[in-house]
N, CA, C and O of each residue as an XYZ file, in Angstrom:
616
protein
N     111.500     83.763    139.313
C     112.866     83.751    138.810
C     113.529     82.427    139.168
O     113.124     81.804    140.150
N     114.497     81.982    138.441
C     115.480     80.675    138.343
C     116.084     81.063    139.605
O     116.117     82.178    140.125
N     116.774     79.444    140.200
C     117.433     80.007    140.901
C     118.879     80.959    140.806
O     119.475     81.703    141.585
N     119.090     80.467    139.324
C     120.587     80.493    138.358
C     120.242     82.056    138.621
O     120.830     82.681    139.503
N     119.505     82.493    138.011
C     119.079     83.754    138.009
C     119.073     85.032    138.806
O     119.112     86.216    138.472
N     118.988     84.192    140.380
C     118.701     85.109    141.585
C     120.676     85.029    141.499
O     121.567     85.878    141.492
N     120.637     83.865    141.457
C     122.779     83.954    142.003
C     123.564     84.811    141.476
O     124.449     85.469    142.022
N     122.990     84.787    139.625
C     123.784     86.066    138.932
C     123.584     87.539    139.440
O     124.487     88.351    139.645
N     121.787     87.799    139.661
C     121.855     88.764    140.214
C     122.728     89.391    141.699
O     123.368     90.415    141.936
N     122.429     88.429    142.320
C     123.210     88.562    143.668
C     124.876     88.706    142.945
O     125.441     89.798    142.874
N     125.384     87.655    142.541
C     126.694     88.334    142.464
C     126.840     89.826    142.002
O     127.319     90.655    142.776
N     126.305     90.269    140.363
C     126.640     91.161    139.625
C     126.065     92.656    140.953
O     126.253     93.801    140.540
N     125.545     92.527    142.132
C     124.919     93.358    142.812
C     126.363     93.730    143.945
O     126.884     94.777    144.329
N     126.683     91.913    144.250
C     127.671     92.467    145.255
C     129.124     92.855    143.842
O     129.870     93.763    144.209
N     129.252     92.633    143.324
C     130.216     93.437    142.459
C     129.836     94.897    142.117
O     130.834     95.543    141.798
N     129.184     95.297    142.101
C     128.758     96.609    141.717
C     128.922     97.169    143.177
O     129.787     98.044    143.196
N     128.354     96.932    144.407
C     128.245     97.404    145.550
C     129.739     97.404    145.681
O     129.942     98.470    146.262
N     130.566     97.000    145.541
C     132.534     96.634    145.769
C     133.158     97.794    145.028
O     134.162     98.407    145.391
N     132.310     98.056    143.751
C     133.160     98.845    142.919
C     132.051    100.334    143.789
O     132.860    100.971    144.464
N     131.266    100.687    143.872
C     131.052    101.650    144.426
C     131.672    102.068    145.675
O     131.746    103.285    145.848
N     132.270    101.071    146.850
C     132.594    101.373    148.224
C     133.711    101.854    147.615
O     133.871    102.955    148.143
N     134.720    101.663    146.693
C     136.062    101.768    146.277
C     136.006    102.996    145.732
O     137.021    103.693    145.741
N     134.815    103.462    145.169
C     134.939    104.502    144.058
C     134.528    106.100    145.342
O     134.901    107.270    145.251
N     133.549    105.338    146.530
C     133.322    106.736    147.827
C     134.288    106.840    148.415
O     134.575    107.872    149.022
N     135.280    105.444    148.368
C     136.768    105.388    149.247
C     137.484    106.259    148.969
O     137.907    107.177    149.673
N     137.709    105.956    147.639
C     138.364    107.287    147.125
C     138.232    108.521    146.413
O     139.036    109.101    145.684
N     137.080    108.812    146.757
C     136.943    110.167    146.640
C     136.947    110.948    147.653
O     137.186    112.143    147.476
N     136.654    110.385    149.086
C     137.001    110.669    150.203
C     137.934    110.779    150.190
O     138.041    111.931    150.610
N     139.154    110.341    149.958
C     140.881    110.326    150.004
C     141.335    111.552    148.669
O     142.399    111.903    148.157
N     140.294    111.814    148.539
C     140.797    112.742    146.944
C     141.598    112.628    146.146
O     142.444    113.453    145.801
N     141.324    111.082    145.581
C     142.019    110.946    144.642
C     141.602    110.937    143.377
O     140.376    110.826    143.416
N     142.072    111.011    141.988
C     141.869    111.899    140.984
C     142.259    111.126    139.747
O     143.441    111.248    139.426
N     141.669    110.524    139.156
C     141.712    109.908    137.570
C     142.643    110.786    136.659
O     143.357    110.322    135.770
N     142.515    112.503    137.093
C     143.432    113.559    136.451
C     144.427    113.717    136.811
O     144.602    113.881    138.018
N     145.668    113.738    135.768
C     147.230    114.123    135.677
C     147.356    115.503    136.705
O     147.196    116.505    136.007
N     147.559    115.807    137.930
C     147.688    116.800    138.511
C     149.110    117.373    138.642
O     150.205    116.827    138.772
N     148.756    118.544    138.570
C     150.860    119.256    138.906
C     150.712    120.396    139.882
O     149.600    120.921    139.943
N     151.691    120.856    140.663
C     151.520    122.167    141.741
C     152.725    122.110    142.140
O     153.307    121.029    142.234
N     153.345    123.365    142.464
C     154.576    124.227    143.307
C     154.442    124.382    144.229
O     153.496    125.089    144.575
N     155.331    123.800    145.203
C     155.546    124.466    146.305
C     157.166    125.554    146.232
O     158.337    125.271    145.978
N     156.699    126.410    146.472
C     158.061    127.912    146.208
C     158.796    128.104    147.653
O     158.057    127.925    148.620
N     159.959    128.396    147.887
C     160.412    128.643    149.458
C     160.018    130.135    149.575
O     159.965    130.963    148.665
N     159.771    130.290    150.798
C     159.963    131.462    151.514
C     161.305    132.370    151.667
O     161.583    133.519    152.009
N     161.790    131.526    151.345
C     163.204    132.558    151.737
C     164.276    131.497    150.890
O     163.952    130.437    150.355
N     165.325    131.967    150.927
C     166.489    130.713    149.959
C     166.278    129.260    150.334
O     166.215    128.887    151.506
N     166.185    128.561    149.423
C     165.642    126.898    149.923
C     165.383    126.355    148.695
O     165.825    126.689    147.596
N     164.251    125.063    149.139
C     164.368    124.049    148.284
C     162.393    124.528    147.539
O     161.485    125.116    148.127
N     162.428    123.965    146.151
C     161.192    124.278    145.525
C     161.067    122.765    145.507
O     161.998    121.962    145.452
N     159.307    122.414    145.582
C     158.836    121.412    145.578
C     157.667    120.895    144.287
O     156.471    120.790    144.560
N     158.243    120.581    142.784
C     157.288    120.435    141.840
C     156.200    119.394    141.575
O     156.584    118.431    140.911
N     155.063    119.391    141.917
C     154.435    117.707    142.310
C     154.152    117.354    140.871
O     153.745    118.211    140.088
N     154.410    115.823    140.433
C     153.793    115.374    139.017
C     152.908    113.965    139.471
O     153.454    112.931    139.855
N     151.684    114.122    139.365
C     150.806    112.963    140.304
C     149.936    113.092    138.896
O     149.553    114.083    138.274
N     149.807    111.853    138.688
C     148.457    110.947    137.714
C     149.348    110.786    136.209
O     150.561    110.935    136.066
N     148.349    110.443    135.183
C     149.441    110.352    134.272
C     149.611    111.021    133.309
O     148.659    111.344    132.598
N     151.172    111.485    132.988
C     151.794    112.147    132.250
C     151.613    112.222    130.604
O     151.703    111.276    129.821
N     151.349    113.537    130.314
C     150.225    113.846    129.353
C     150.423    115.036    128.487
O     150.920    116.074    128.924
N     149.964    114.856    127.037
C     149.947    116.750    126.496
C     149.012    117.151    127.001
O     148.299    116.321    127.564
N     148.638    118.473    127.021
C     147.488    119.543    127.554
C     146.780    118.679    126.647
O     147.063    117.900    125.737
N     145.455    119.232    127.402
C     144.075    118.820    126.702
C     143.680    119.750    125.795
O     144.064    120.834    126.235
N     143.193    119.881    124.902
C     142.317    121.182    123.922
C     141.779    122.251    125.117
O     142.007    123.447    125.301
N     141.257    121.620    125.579
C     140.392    122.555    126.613
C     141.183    123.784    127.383
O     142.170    123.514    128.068
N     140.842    124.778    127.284
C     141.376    125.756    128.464
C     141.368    125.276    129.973
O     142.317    125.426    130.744
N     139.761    124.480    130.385
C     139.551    124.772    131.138
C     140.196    123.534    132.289
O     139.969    123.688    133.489
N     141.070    122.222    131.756
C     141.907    121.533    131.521
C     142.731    121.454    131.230
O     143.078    120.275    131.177
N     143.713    122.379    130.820
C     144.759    122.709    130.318
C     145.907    122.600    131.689
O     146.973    122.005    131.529
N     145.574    123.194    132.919
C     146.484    122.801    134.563
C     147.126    121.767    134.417
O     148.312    121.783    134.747
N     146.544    120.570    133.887
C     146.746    118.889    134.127
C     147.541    118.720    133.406
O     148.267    117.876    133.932
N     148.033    119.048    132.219
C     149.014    118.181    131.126
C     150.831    118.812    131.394
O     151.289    119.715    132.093
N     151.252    118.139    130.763
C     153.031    118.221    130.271
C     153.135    119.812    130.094
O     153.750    120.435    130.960
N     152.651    120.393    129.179
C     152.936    121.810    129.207
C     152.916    122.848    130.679
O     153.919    123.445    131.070
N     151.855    122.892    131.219
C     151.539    123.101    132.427
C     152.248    122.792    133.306
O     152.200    123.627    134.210
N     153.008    121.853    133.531
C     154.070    121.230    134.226
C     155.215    122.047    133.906
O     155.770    122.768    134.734
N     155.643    121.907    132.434
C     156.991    123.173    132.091
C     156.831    124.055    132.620
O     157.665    124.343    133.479
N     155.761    124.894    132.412
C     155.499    126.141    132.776
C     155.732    126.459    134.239
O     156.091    127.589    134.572
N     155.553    125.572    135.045
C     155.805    125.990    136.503
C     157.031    125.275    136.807
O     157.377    125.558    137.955
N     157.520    124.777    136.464
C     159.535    124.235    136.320
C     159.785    125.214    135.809
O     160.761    125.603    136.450
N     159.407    126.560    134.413
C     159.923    127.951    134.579
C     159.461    128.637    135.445
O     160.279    129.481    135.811
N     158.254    128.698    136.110
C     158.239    129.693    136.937
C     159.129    129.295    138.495
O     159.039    129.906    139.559
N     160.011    128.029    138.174
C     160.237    128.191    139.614
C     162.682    128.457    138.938
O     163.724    128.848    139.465
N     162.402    128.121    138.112
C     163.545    128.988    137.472
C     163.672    129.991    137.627
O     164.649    130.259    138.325
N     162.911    131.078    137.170
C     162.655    132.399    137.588
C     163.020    132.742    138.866
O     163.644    133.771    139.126
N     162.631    131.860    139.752
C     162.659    132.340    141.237
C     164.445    132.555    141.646
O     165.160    131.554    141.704
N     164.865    133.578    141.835
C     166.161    133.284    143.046
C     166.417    132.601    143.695
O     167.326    131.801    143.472
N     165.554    132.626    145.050
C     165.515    131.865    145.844
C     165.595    130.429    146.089
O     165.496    129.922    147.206
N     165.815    129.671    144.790
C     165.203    128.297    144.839
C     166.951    127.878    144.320
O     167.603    128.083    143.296
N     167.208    127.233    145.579
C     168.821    126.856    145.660
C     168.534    124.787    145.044
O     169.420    123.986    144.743
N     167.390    124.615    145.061
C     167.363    123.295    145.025
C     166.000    122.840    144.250
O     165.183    123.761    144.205
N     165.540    121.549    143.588
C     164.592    121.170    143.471
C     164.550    119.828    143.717
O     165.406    119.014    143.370
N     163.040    119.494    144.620
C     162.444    118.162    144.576
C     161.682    118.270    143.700
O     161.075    119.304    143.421
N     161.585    117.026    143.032
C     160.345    116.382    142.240
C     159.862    115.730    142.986
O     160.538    114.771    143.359
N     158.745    115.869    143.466
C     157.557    114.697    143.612
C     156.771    114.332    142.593
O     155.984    115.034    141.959
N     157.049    113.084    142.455
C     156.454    112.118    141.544
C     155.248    110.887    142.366
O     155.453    110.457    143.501
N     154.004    110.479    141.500
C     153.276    109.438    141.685
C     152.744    109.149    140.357
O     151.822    109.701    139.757
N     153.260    108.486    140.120
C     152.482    108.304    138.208
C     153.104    107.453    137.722
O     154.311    107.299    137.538
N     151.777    106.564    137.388
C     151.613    104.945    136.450
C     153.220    105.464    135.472
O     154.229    104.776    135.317
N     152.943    106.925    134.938
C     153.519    106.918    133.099
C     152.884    107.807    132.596
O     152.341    108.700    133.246
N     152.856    107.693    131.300
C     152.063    108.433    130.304
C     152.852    108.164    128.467
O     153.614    107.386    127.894
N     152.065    109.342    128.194
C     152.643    109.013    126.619
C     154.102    109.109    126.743
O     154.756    109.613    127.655
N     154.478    108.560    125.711
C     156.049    108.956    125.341
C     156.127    110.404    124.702
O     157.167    110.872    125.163
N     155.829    110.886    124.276
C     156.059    112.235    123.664
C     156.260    112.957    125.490
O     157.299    113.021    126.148
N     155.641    113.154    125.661
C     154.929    114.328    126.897
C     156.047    113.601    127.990
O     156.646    114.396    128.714
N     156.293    112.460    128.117
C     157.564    111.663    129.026
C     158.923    112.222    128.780
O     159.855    112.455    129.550
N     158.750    112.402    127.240
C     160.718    112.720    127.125
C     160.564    114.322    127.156
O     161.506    115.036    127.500
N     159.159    114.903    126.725
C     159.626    116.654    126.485
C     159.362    116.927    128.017
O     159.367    118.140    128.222
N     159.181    116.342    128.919
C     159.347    116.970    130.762
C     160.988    116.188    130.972
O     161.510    116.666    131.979
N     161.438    115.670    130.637
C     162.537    114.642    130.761
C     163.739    115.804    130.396
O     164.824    116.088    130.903
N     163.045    116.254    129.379
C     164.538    117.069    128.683
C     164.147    118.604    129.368
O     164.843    119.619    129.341
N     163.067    118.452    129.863
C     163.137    120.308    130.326
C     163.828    120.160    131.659
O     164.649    120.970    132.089
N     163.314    118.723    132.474
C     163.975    119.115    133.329
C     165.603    118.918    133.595
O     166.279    119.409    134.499
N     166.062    117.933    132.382
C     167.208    118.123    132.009
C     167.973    119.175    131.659
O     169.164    118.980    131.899
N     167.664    120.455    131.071
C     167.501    121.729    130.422
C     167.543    122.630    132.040
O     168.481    123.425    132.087
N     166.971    122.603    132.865
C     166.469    123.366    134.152
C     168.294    123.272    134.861
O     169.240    124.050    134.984
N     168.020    121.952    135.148
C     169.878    121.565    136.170
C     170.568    122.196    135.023
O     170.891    123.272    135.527
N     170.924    122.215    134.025
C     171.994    122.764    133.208
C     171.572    124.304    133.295
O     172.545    124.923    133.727
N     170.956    124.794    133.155
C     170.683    126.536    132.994
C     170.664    126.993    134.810
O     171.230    128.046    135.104
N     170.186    126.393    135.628
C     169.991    126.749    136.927
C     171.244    126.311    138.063
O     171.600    126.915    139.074
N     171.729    125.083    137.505
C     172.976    124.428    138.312
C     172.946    124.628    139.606
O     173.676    125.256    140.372
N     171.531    123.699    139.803
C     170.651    123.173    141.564
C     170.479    121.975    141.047
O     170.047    121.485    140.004
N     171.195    121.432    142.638
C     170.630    119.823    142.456
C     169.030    119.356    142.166
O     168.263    120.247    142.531
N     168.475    118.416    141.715
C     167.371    118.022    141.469
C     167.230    116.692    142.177
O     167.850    115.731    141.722
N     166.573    116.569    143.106
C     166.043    115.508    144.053
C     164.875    114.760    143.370
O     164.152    115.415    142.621
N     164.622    113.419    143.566
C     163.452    112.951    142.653
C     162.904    112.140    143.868
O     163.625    111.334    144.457
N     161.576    112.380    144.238
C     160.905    111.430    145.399
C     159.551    110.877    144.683
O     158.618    111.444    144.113
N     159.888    109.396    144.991
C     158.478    108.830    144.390
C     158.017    108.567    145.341
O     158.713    108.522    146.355
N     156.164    108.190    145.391
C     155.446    108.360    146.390
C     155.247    107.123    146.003
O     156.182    106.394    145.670
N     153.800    106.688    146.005
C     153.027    104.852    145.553
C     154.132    104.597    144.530
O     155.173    103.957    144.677
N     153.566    105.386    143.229
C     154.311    104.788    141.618
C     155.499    105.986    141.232
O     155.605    107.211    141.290
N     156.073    105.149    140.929
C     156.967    106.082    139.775
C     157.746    105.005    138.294
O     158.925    104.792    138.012
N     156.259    104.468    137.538
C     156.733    103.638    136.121
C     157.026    104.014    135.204
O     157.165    105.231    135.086
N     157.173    103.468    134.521
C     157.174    103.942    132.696
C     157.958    105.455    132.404
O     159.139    105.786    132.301
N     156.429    106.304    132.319
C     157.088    107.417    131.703
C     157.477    108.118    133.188
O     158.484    108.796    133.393
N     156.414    107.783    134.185
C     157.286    108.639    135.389
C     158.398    107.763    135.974
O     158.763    108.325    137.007
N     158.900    106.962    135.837
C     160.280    106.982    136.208
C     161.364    107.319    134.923
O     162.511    106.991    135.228
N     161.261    107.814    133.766
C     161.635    107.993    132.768
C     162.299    109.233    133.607
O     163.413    109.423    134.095
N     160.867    110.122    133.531
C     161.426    111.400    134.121
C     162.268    111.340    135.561
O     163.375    111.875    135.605
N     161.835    110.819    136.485
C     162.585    110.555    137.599
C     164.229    110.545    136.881
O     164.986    111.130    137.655
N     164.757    110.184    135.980
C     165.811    109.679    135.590
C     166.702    111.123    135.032
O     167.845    111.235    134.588
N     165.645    112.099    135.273
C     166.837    113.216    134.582
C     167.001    113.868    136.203
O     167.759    114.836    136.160
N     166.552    113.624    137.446
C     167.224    114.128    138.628
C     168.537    113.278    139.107
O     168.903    112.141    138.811
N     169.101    114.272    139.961
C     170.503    114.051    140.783
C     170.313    112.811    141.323
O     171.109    112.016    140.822
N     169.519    112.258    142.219
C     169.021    111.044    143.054
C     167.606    110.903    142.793
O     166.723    111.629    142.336
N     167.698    109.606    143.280
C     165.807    109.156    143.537
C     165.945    108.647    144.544
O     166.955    108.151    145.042
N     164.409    108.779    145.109
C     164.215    108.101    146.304
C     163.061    107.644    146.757
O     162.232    108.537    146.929
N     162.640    106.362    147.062
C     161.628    105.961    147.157
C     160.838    104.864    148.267
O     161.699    104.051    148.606
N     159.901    104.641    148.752
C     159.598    104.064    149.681
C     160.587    103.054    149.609
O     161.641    103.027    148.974
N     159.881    101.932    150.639
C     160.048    100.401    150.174
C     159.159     99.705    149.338
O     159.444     98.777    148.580
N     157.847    100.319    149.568
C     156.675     99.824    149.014
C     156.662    100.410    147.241
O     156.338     99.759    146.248
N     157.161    101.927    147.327
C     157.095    102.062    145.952
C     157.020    101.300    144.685
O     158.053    100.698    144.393
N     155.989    101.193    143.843
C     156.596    100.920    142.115
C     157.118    101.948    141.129
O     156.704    102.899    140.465
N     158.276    101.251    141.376
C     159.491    101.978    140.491
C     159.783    101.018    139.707
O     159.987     99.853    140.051
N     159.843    101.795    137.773
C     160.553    100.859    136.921
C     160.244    100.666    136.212
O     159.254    101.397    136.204
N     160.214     99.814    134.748
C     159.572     99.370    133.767
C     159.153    100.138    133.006
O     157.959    100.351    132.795
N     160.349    100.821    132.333
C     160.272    101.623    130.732
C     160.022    100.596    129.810
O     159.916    100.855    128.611
């Protein structure tokens, strides 16, 4: 082999070896290419905690995918309507964005939620809160966010 030859290999090897340490890094840290959502409900009168982490999305066709998207998200912003108990809501937010469709129809539900429920809505961004997730961030009472946060850029 050239020497040109051995160098490309060697680089394209340590690039591949870089993108693999990054890719065990974080899967160890469990982090997730998928739009994830989850409730936290109070125990007793208090605050509900709705998480919107990865990016903001319609459901997928799939049933078995269906957890991850914009709809799925409504659905548990009603089930925490439903609840009595829930004198308050945080949003937790971490997300690049997403489509515009699926950005403004969580935007207006949860716009829709403070008007029918009349509880403050807290908005906490974690790493990101861009595009379409700070869109949504924008229909709560306050935001709040690291120092480090990216926030911004509709």
């Amino acid at each position: 082999m050239k020497r040109e030859n051995w160098i490309i290999a060697g680089l394209v090897s340590l690039l591949l070896l870089v993108i693999g340490m990054g890719l065990v890094q974080n899967w160890k840290n469990g982090f997730s290419f998928e739009p994830t959502s989850s409730i936290r409900m109070p125990a007793k009168n208090g605050v509900a905690v709705l998480y919107v982490y990865g990016p903001i999305a319609a459901n997928p066709p799939s049933e078995f995918l269906s957890m991850n998207g914009v709809d799925s998200i409504i659905q548990q912003l009603e089930t925490i309507e439903r609840n009595k108990r829930v004198k308050a809501l945080v949003l937790r937010i971490n997300s690049p964005g997403g489509t515009v469709g699926a950005s403004q129809e969580l935007y207006e539900a949860i716009k829709a939620y403070k008007m029918r429920k009349k509880v403050p809505v807290v908005v906490s961004i974690a790493d990101v809160g861009a595009s379409g997730g700070y869109w949504v961030s924008l229909a709560g009472d306050y935001i709040f966010a690291n120092r480090g946060s990216l926030v911004g850029s509709i």
